[in-house]
N, C-alpha and C positions, 0 to 999 in steps of 0.2 A: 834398842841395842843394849847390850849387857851395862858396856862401860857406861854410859850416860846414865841407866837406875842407878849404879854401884856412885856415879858423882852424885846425883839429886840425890840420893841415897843420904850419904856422909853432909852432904849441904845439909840436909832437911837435919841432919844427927845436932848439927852443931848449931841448928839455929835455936832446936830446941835447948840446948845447954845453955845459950846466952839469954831465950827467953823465960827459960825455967819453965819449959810448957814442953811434961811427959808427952802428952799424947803426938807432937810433933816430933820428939822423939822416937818412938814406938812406930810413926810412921817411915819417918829416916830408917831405922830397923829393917822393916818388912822390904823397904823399894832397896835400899843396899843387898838383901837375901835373896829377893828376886833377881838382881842381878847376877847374883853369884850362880844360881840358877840355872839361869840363861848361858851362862860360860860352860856350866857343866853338861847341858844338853849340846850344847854347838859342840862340845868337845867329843859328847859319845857320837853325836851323826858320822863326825870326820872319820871316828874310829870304826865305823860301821861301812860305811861306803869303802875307806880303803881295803876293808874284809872283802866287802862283794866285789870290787875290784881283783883283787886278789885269785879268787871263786873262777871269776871270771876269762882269765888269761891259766887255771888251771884246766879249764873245761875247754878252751880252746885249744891246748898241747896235747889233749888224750884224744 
């Protein structure tokens, strides 16, 4: 799920801040983007279906 990378995401950010260990940040980085990712995909499907929705109540009125 989007939200939970985007939380271990920001977790993983700031442990690295308190450890002083880049590459756990760099990791927080990547799972936080992946999630934003994930939001932006889920967001085009919904905008795609309600088109073919759409398509589809147009094809049944002609």
């Amino acid at each position: 799920m989007s939200i939970i990378d985007k939380i271990t995401g920001r977790t993983k950010k700031a442990a690295g801040d308190l450890a002083d260990d880049p590459s756990l940040r760099r990791e927080g980085r990547r799972e936080e983007a992946k999630g934003e990712a994930k939001e932006e995909l889920g967001g085009a499907q919904e905008k795609v279906e309600r088109k073919a929705e759409e398509v589809a109540n147009l094809e049944r009125k002609t």
